[in-house]
LOVEXLUM-683018 format. One line per field, with one value per residue (C-alpha): residue number from 0; residue in three letters; x, y, z. Coordinates in Angstrom, 2 decimals. Layout:
<rs>
k <- (NUM  ...)
r <- (ALA  ...)
px <- (X  ...)
py <- (Y  ...)
pz <- (Z  ...)
</rs>
This chain:
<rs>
k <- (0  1  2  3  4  5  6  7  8  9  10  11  12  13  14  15  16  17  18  19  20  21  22  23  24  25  26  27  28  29  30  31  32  33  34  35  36  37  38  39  40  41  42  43  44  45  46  47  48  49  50  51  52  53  54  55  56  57  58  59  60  61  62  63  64  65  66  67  68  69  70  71  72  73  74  75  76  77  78  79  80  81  82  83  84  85  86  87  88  89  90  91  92  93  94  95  96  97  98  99  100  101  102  103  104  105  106  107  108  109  110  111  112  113  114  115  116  117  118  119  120  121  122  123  124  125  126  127  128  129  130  131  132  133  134  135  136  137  138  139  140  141  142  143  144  145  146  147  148  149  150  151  152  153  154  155  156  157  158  159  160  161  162  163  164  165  166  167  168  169  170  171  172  173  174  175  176  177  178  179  180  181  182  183  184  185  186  187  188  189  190  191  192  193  194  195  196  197  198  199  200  201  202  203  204  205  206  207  208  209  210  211  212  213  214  215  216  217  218  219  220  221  222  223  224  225  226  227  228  229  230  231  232  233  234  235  236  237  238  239  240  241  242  243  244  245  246  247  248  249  250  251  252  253)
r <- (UNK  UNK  UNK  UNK  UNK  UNK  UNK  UNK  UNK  UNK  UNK  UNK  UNK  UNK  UNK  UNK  UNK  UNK  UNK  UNK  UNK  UNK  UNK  UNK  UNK  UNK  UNK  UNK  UNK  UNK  UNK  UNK  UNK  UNK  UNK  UNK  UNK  UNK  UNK  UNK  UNK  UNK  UNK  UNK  UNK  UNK  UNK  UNK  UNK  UNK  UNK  UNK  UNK  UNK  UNK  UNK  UNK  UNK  UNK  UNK  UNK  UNK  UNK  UNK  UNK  UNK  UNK  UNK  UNK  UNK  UNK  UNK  UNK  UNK  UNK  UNK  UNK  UNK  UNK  UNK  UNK  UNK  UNK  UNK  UNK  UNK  UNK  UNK  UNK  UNK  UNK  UNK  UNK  UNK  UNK  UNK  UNK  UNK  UNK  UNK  UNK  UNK  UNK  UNK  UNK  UNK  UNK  UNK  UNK  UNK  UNK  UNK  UNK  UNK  UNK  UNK  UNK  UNK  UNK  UNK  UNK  UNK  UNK  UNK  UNK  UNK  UNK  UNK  UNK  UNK  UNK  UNK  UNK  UNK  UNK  UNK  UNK  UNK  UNK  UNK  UNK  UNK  UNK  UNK  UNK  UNK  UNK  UNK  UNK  UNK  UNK  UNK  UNK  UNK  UNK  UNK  UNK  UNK  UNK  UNK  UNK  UNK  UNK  UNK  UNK  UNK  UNK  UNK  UNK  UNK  UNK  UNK  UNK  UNK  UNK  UNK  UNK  UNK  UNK  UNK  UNK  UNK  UNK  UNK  UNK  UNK  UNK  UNK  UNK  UNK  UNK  UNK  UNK  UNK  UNK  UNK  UNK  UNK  UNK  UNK  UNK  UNK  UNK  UNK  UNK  UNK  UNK  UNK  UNK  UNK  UNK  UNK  UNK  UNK  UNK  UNK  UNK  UNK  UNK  UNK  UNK  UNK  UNK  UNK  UNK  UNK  UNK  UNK  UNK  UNK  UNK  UNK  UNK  UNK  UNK  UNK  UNK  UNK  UNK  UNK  UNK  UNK  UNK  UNK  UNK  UNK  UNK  UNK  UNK  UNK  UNK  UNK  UNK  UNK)
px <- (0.00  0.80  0.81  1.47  1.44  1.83  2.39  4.19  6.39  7.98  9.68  7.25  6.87  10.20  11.17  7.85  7.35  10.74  9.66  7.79  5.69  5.28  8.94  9.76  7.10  8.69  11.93  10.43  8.48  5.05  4.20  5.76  5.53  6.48  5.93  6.24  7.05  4.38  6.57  7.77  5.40  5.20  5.97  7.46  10.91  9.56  7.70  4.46  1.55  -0.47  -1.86  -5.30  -9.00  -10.95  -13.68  -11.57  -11.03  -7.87  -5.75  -4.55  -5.41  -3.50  -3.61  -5.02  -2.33  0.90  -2.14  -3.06  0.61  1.28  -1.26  -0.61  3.04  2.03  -0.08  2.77  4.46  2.31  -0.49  -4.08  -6.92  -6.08  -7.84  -7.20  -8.10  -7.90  -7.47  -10.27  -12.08  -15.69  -14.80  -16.40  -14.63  -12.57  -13.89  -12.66  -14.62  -12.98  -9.55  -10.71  -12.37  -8.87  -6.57  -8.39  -6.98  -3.62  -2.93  -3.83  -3.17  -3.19  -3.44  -2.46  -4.98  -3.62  -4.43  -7.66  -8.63  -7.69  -8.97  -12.21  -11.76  -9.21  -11.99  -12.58  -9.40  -10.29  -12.50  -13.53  -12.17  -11.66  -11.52  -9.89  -12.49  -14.23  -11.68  -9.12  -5.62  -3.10  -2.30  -3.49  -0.25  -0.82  -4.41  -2.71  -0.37  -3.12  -4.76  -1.98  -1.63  -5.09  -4.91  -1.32  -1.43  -4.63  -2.74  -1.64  2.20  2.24  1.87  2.96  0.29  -2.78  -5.41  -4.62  -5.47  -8.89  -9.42  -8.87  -11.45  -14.08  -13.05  -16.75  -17.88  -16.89  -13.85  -11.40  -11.78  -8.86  -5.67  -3.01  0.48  3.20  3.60  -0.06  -0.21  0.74  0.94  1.09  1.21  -1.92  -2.93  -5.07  -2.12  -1.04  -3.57  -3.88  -3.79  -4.04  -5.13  -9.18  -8.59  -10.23  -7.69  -5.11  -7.26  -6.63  -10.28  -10.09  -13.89  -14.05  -11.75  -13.25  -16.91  -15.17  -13.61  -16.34  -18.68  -16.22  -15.74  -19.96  -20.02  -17.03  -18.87  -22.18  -20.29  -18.54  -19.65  -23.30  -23.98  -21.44  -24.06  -26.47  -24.21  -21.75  -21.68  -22.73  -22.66  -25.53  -23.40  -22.59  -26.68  -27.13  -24.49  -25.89  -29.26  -28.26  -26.19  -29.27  -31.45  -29.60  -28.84  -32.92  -33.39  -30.49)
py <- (0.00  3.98  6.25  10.00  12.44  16.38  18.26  21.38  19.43  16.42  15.96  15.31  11.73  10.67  8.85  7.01  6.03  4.71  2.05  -0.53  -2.61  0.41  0.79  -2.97  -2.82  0.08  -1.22  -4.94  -2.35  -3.55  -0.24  2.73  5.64  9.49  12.70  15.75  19.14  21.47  24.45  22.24  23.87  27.36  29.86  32.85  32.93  32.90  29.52  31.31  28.09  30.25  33.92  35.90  34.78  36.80  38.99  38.99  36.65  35.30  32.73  31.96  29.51  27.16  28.59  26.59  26.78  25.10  22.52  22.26  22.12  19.56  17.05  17.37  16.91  13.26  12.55  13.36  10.64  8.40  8.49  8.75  8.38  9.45  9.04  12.04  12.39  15.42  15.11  17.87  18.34  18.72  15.53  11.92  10.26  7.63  3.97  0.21  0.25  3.11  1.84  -1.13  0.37  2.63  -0.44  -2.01  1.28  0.85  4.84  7.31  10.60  12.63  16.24  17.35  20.24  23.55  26.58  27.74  25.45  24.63  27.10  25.78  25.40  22.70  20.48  20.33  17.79  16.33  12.44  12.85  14.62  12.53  13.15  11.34  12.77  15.64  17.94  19.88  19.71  21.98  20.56  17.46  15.78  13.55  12.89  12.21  9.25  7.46  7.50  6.20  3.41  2.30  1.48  0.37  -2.36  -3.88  -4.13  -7.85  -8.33  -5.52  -7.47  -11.00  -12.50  -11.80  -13.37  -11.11  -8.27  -10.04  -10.65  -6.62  -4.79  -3.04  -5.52  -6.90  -4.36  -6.13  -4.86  -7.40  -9.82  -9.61  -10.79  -12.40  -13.76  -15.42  -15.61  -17.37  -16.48  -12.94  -11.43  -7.75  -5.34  -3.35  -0.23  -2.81  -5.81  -8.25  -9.13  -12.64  -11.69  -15.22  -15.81  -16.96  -20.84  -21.54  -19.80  -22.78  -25.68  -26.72  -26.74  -24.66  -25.03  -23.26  -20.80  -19.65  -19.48  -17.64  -15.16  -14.54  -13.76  -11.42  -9.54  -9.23  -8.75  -5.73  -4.12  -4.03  -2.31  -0.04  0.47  -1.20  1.40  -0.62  -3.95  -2.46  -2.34  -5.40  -8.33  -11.36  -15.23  -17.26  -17.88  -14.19  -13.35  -16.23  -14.54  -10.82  -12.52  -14.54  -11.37  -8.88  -11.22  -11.71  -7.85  -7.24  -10.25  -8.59)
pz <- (0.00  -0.95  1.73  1.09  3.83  3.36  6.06  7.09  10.13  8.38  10.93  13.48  11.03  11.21  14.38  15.12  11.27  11.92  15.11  15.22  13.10  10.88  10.86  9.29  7.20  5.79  5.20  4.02  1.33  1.96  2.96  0.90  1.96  1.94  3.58  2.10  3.50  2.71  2.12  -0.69  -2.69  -1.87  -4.58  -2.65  -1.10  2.23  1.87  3.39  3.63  5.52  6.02  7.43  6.98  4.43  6.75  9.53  12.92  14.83  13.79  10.44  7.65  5.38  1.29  -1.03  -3.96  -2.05  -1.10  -4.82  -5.84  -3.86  -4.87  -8.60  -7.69  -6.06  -8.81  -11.46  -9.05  -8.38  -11.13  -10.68  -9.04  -5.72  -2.34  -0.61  2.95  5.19  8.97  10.37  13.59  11.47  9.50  10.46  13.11  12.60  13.06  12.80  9.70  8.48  8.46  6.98  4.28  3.70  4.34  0.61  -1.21  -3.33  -2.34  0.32  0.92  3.93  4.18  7.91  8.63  10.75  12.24  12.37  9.21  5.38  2.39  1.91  -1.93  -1.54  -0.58  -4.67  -4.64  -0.91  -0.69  3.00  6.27  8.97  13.33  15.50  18.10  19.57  20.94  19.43  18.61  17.67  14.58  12.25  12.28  15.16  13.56  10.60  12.85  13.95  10.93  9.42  11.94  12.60  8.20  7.74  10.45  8.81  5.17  5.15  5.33  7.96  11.09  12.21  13.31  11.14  12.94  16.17  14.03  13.14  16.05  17.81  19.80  17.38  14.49  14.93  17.53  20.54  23.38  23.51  26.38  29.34  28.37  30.78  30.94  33.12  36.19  36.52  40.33  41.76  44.59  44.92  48.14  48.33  50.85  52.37  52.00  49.92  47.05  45.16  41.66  39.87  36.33  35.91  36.78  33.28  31.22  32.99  32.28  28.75  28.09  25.04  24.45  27.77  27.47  23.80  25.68  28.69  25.86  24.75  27.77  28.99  25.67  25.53  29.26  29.09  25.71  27.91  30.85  28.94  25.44  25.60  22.62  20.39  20.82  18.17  15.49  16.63  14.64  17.05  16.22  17.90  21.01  21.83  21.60  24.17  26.02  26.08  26.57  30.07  30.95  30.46  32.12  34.94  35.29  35.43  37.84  40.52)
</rs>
């Protein structure tokens, strides 16, 4: 997969597109990617992306020629059609299903968002504007990251062990159940003393028909808690319904 990212701090890209899964899939070329410095394409000798809102206001806002510029330079590059996405507080937020619906594009790019906003005619060249949620940042470059991450890691080659990533919280609208590791029993000082903090006794019993039903209770029972709004859209098998079902009913009954 094609990723292009413009952006007037490159460098804000560099070190964590360098780590990680990201990182290797980088340099193993299943993800190829570039980011390009805004003031690339500026056309004065002081670079100048951005300057005052028409009818007045604070702040500033990002021009829309260096914008333009820059997307008919990566098109020269790259060819055409391209998905263009701009990171925006007013754009839809970002979902599971959006990065997998990205992650099935051969090219993407992002336009990081500044200031007090983008021209508004450079939408004529943008596909959608996306949030990362509803607050504000001081820049769409860190938008623009997790964007980038929540997509690349679902593009197959990019990490290890695929079926982990089938498997993630919100992939079919569920949290992810509790995880644990080794040591199996712990026992940590609390302000009230020591507390046992073993592992669930099923997750040791080799029972795996027990463990996957115990998996799965806890990732219905934790949506409920937490996200119970997630349960109308999630994608349940016939088990999981029974699940909610004796949860609910129990809930009403206590």
């Amino acid at each position: 997969m094609t990723f292009d990212v413009v952006t007037i701090f490159p460098a804000m890209f560099e070190r964590p597109l360098a780590l990680g899964v990201i990182g290797r899939a980088i340099e193993r070329g299943v993800l190829d990617l570039k980011v390009r410095d805004l003031r690339d394409f500026t056309s004065d000798r002081h670079r100048i992306v951005d300057d005052v809102p028409f009818g007045g206001g604070p702040g500033m806002v990002l021009k829309a020629d260096p914008l333009f510029r820059a997307l008919d330079a990566i098109e020269a590059d790259r060819g055409r059609p391209l998905t263009v996405v701009l990171t925006s507080p007013r754009g839809a937020r970002l979902t599971q299903e959006t990065a997998q619906r990205l992650s099935r594009l051969a090219h993407v790019v992002m336009l990081c968002g500044r200031y007090e906003g983008v021209d508004e005619r450079i939408l004529e060249r943008v596909t959608e504007e996306l949030s990362v949620g509803d607050y504000v940042l001081t820049g769409g470059e860190l938008p623009a990251m997790v964007i980038l991450d929540a997509v690349a890691r679902l593009v197959p080659g990019v990490v290890g062990d695929e079926q982990s990533v089938a498997d993630d919280s919100f992939s079919r609208g569920l949290l992810d159940f509790p995880q644990y590791t080794r040591p199996a029993r712990l026992t940590w000082p609390g302000p009230q003393g020591a507390a046992d903090l073993s592992v669930p006794d099923v997750l040791l019993s080799g029972n795996h028909a027990a463990i996957r039903r115990w998996r799965k209770r806890e990732a219905v029972a934790r949506t409920l808690e937490r996200r119970p709004e997630l349960l109308a859209e999630a994608k349940l098998d016939d088990e999981e319904r029974e699940i909610l079902r004796e949860i609910v009913a129990r809930q009403e009954k206590s």
